[in-house]
N, C-alpha and C positions, 0 to 999 in steps of 0.2 A: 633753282636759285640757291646762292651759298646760305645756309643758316650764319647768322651774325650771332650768338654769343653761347659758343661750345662748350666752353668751358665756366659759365656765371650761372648762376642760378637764377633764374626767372620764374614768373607768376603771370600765366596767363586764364582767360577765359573761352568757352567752352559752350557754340552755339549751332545748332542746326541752321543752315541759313532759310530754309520755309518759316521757323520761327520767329526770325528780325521782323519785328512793329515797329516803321519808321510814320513820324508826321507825313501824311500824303502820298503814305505808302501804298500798295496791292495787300488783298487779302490774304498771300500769302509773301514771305520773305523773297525778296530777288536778289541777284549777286549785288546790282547797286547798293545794295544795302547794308555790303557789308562796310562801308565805308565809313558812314556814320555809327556802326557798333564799334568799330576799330579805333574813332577817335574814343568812343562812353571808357571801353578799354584801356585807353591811354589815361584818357580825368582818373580810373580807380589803379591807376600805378601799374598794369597790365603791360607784359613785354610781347602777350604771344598770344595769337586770337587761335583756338582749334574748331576745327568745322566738320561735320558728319559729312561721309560719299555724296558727290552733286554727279553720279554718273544716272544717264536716263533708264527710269526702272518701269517705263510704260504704268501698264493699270495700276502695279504694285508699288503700294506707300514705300514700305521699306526699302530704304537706301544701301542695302547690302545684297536684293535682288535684283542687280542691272540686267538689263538690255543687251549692255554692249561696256565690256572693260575701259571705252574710251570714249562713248560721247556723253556731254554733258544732256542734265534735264532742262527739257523746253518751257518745264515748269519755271523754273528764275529767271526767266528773260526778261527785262521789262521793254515791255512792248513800245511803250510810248517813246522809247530812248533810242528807235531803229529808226536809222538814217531814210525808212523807205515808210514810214508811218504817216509823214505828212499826207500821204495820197489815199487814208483807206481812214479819213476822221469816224465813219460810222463803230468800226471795228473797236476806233477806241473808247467808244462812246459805251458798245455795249459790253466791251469789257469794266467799265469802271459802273454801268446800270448793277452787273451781276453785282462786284465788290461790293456797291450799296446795300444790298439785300442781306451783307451780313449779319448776324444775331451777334453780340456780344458773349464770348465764348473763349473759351484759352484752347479752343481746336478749330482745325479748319476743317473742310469735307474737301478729301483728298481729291477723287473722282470727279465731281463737280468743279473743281479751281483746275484740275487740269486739262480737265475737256472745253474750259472756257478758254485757256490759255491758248492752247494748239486751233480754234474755231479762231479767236483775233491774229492769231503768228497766219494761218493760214488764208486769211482776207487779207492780211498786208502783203502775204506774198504774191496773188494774185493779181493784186491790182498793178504791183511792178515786175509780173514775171517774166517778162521780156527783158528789161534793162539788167533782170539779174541775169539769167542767163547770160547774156552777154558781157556781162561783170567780170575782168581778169583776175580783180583780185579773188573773187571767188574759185575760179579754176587754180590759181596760185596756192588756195589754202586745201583744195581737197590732191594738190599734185606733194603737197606738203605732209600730207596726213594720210596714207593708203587705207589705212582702215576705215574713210570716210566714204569708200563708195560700198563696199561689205556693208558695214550700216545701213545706209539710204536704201542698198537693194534688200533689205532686210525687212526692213522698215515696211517699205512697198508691196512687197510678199507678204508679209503677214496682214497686211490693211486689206490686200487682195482676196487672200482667204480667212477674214473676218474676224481676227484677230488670234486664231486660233495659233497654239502652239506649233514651233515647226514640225516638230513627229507627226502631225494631224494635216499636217497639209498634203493632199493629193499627188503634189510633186516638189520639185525642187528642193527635196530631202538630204539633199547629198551630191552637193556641186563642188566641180572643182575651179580652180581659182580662173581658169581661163573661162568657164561657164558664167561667172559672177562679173566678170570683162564682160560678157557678152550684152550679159544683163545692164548693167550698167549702160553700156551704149546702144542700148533699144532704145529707138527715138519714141514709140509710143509710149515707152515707163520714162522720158525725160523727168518732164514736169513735176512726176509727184517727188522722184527720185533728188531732183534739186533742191526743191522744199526741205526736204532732210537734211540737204548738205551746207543751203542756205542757211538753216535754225542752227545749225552747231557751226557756224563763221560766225555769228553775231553774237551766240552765246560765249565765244570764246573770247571776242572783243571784251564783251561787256563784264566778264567773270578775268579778264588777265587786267584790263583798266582796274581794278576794281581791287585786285590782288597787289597789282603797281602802287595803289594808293595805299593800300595797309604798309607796305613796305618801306615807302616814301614817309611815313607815319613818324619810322624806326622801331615798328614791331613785325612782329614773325608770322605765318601763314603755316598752321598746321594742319594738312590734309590728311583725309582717310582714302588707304586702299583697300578695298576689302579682298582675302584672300581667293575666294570663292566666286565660280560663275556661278549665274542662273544655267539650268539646263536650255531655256527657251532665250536663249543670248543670241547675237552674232556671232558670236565668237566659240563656240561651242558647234553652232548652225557650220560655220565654213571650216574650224581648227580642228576637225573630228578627231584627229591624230595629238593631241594635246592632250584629250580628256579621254578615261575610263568613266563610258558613262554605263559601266555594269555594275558600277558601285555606286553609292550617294555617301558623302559625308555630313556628319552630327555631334552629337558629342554623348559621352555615356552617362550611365546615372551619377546624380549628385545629390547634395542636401535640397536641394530644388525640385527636384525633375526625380522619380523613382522611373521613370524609363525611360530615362535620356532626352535626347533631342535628334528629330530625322531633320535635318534641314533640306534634302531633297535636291542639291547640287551635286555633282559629278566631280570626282574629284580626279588631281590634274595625274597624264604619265610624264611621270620625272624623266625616265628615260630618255625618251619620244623628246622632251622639251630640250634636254640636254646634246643629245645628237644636232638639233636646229641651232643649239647655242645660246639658247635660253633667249630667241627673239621674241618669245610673246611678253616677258617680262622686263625684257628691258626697253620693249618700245610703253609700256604702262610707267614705268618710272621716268622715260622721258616725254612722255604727255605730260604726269603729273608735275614734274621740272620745270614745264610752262607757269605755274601759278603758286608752286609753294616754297619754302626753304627747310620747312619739315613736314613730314610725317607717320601717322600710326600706319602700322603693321597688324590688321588685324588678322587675329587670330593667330599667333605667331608658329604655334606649337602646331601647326597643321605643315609649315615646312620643316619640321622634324620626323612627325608622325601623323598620319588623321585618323580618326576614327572611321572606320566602315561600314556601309550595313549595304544589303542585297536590296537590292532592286524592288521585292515583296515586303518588303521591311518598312511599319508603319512610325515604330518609336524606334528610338536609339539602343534597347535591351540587349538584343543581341549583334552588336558588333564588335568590331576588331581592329585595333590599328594596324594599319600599311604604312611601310613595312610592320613585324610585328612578329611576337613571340610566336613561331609554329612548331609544333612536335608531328613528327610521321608514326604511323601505326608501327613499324618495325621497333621503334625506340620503346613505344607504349608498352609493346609484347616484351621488349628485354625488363623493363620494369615492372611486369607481373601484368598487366593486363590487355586480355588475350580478346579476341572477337566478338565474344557476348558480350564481355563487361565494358566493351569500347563501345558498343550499342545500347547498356545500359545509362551509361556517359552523359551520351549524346544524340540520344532520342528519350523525347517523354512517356513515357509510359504511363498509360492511364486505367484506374480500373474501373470497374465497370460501377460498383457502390458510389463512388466519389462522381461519375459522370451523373449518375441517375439523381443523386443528392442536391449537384448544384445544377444541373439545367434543367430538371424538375422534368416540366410537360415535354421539352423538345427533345428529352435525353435519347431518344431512338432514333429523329430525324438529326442528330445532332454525329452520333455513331453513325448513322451510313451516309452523312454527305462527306466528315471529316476522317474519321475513322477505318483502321482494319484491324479487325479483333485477332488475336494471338491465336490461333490453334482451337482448343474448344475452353483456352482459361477467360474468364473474365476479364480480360485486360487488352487493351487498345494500344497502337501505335497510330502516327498521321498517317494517313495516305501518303503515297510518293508526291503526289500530286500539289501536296501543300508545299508551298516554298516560302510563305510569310503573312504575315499578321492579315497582309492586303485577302489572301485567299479565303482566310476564315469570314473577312468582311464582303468578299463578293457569294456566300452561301443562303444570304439572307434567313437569317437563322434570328430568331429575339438576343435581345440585348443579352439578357443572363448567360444562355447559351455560349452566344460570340465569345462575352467577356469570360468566362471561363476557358474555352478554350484556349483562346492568346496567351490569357495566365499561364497555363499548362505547355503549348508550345514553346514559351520562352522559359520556361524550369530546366536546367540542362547544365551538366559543367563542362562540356568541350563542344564546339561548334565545327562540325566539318566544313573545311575547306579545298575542294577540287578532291581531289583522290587521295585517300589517305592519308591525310593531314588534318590536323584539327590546331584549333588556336582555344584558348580559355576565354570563357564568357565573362563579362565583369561581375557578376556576383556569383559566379561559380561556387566559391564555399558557404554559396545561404541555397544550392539549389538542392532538393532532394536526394538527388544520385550522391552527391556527396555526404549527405548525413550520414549515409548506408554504409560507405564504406566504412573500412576499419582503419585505426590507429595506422598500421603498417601499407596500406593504402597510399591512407592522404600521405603521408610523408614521403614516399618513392614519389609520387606525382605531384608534391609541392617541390620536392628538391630537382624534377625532372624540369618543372616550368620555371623556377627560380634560375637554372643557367639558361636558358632559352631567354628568359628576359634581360639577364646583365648581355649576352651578345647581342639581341635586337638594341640595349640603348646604344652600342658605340656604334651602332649603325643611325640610328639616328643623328649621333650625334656627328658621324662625318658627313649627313648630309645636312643638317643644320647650317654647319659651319662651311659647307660651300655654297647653299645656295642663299643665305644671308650674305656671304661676302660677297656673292653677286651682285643680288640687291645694292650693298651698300657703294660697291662701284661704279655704279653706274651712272652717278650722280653728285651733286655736294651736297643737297640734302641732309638732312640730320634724320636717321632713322630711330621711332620710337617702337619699343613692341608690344603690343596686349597681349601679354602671358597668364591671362588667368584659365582656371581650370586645374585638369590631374598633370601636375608638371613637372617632366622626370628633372633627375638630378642634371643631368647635361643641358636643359634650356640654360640655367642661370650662368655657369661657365662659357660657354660660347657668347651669349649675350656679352659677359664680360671683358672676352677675348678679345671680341669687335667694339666695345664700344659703347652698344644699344642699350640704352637706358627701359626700363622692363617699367611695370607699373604697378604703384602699392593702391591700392585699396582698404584705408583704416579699418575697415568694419571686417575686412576679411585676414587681416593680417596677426594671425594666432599660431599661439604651439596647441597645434589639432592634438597630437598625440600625447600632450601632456596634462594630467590632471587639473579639469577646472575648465583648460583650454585658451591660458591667458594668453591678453594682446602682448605682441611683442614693440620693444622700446621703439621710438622713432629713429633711433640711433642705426638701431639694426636696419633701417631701409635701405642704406646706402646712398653713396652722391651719386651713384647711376641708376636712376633710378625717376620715376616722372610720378609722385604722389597726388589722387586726387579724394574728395570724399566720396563724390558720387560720378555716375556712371549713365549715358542713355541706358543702359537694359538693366538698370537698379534704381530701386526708389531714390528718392532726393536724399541730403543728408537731414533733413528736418524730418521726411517722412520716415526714415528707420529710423528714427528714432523714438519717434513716436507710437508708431505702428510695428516694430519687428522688437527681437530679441538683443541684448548684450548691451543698453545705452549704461548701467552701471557698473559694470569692468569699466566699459568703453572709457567714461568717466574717471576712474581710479587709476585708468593707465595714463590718459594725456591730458586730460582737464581737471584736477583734484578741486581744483576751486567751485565747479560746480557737482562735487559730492555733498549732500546724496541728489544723486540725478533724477531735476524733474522731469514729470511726464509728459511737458508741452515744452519744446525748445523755442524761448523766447526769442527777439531780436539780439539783444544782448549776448543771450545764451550762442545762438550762433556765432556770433563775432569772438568769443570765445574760444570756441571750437578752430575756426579758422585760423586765429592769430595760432593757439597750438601746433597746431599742423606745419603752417608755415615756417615755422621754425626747425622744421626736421632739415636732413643736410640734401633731400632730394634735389639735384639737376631742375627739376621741372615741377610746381606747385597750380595744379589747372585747378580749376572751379567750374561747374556749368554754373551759367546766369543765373538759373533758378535759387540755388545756394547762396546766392549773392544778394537777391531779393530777400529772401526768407531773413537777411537782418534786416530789414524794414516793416517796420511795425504797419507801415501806410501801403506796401505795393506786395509783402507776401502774400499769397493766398489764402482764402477761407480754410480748403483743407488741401494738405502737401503730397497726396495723394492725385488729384487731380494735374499735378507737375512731372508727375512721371512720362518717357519718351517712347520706354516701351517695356512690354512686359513678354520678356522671353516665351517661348511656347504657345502663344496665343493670336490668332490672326484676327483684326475688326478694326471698326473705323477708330477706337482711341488710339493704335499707335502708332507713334509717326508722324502724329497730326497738332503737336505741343504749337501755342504760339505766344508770345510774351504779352500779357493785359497792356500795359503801360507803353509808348512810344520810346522811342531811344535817346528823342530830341526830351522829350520830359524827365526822364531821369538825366539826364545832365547838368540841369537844372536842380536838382537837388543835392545840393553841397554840402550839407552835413552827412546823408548815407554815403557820398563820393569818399567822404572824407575818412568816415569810417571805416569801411572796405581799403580802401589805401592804406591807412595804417595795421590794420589788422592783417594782411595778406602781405607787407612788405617785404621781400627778402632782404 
């Protein structure tokens, strides 16, 4: 769908839809529901509703570990609203028994609401599995959509063999597409196979009605694609030629994370995709072209460059972006160093005092599982054998031990890559080997890697700028990008070149490398540019502020009125905040709802901490699992907080 207002500045809000608590709603949010947050939307002066990935991610909460690039979750269907529901009343009965059993909670229990979901989708389907099969418009929607029977047989194979990942299944590892024809049309896999294809026809009913409606509103529908498959995908399962899955991408260390992040997906071959014509991506942007007229681009910086890490690789420490700064040993040896000292580089070397010191009782068993001692010096390198953090963890070795070693494997300043090649580690000048050298050293191999990285960025940066101008043709769409992170100088140009409004983050937006590390002016955002204060994978703007570092710069940069900054951001004090903000020249002013509530003295939460969606690095039942205390139809109702938020967010 075309986005309607390219060029104005608008103010939208910012909801996962499992979240939406509608009067006489399900225990969790369903697409229906985005209907009634799209009008609360509209009462607080809102042009643009944005919503988290609604692609189906099986057992896993998180909305950026799909399934399948293209079907929706079965989880937002509301059941009671399927044309074949009349015949299966129990089903509805005992899905709305479960909902009663709720506890009053601002989370839901992921697993439990979805196993209750797919147990009623699946008594509805049974009871009319005859007349759907014989449904044309169902045969119309999967002759419409190819990647719906890849799904369904997916789907059914992994149910088959117990839900286990496809690498783990016995067979069917590696089909070609005429194989997955076949499969498909086994009459004994009909049934379960339609079930799959039947839940994603209604779910796209119910989620495009639903989208129609916001639009019909005269507001915007901002979707998320997340860059990244799941290894355990469809789309991964049948597109093997798409993905290098010898690599996983993550992201390196930051002020967050001292060893990065493995997110544990495969990252794509550009080439491979590029030969095809770039069909897997442009049939993702025209699926998403079904329901939205923008959206986020996550992770942006990943079609320029990704971080990589191996296979054995448990944190993000030692990776590398692809493409990416490589030096060959011939280069190394013109620059002074020659075959030891590249060994020295890029293998740890360990002595024997330092091993016996920190792994104490195991230091022996710790030496001959991991370990091969140098000669007769005291001093250790890995086995060959070690290829990553995973290996030190499969020796069963005590905690001390393990965590020593990893320390020590990942200490290094060149990472070998394939023959003779090596790439720079991200803290390469905190690792050891580097202390060692000398002045005339580091300077030959900082200025040897310093042109190696001005040639890797213009390579990023041509491919940036074709495979975003891909993207952005492929559709009318308004494309937004989440450019946070290490981001070379060519993201923001390109971005510019196209268009693509990038995203400010107040809390993040400093001169890092200048004394003090003050915020920069709202000025400096730019009108291309989609300002918001918080973030699913950052606390609320109430909870940093309360809980993290910077709320008085923060204060002195865009709010002076509430200098000196207090330590509990009132209702008030929020509206504050926001009215600031809103005022910068950003394209795009989002809010999550949560920030929206926290100016209400009556419907914030106890503590703002509790409101957060997710917490980077961490897998359990708080994230993912956010849901609004309050009904949608009840704050509507409140006309004074509407009133407030409207004029304070106005552009």
């Amino acid at each position: 769908m075309k986005y309607s207002a390219p060029r104005e500045r608008v103010f939208g809000v910012s909801v996962p839809i499992g979240s939406i608590k509608t009067a006489g709603g399900w225990w969790v949010g369903e697409y229906a529901d985005l209907v009634p947050f799209a009008r609360l939307c509209s009462a607080l002066g809102a042009r643009l509703v944005q919503i988290l990935p609604v692609n189906d991610t099986g057992s896993q909460s998180s909305p950026y570990s799909a399934l399948s690039a293209f079907a929706l979750h079965p989880l937002y269907v509301r059941v009671g609203d399927l044309p074949e529901s009349g015949r299966a009343p129990k089903a509805i009965a005992a899905l709305e028994a479960f909902a009663a059993e709720a506890e009053p909670s601002e989370r839901f229990p992921y697993g439990p609401c979805l196993d209750a979901k797919l147990s009623a989708l699946r008594a509805v389907y049974d009871e009319s599995r005859e007349a759907i099969a014989a449904d044309p418009a169902l045969a119309a929607f999967v002759a419409e959509r190819p990647w719906v029977k890849t799904y369904a047989v997916f789907k059914r194979l992994k149910s088959t063999y117990g839900e286990k990942a496809w690498r783990q299944w016995p067979e069917r590892r590696d089909p070609s597409k005429s194989e997955i024809e076949a499969l498909w049309n086994d009459p004994e896999a009909a049934a379960d196979q339609l079930f799959h294809a039947w839940t994603q026809m209604r779910a796209a009913e119910q989620f495009g009605a639903a989208a129609k409606a916001v639009v019909d509103m005269g507001l915007d529908l901002l979707g998320d694609i997340p860059i990244l498959m799941n290894d355990d995908s469809a789309d991964v399962w049948a597109d093997r030629p798409f993905f290098d899955s010898s690599l996983r991408a993550g992201a390196p260390p930051d002020m967050y994370s001292d060893a990065g992040q493995n997110w544990g997906f495969p990252i794509y071959d550009w080439v491979a995709m590029e030969r095809d014509g770039y069909s897997f991506w442009r049939a993702r942007i025209a699926e998403a072209d079904r329901y939205y007229s923008a959206y986020r681009i996550d992770h942006v910086l990943g079609f320029f460059r990704i971080w990589a890490l191996g296979e054995r690789d448990e944190t993000g420490r030692l990776g590398r972006f692809v493409p990416g700064a490589l030096v060959d040993q011939i280069e190394l040896a013109a620059a002074g160093f020659r075959e030891e000292r590249l060994r020295w580089l890029s293998e740890p070397h360990i002595g024997g005092a330092e091993l016996r010191a920190s792994a104490e009782a195991e230091a022996e068993s710790a030496a001959e599982r991991a370990l091969d001692r140098i000669g007769d010096e005291d001093l250790y390198l890995f086995k060959r054998s070690v290829q990553g953090e995973a290996d030190i963890s499969a020796m069963g070795l005590g905690d001390a031990a393990a965590a020593f070693l990893k320390e020590r494997w990942r200490d290094r300043a060149l990472l070998p890559v394939g023959s003779g090649r090596f790439a720079p580690t991200w803290l390469y000048r905190e690792s050891r080997a580097w202390g060692s050298l000398s002045d005339g050293e580091r300077n030959a191999l900082e200025a040897l890697l310093s042109g190696k990285e001005a040639s890797a960025e213009l390579d990023w940066e041509r491919r940036g700028h074709a495979l975003l101008s891909m993207l952005k043709s492929a559709s009318e769409m308004m494309p937004c990008a989440e450019d946070l992170g290490a981001v070379p100088d060519c993201v923001p140009r390109v971005l510019s070149a196209l268009g693509i409004p990038g995203l400010r983050v107040p809390r993040w937006m400093r001169r890092w490398n200048e004394s003090g590390q003050p915020f920069k002016a709202l000025s400096e955002y730019g009108a291309l540019s989609a300002c918001t204060p918080s973030v699913h994978d950052t606390s609320t703007l109430r909870g940093w502020w309360e809980y993290e570092d910077g709320r008085e710069a923060f204060a002195e940069a865009y709010c002076p009125e509430l200098v000196p900054a207090p330590e509990r951001l009132g209702p008030d004090d929020v509206l504050v905040v926001l009215r600031a903000l809103a005022k910068g020249p950003s394209l795009l002013f989002v809010i999550q709802v949560q920030d929206a509530l926290d100016a209400s003295g009556t419907y914030r939460s106890a503590d703002p901490r509790a409101d957060r969606i997710n917490v980077p690095g961490s897998v359990d039942d708080f994230n993912w699992t956010w849901r609004m205390r309050i009904s949608v139809e009840d704050l509507e109702s409140e006309f004074a907080w509407i009133a407030l938020v409207e004029d304070s967010c106005r552009r």
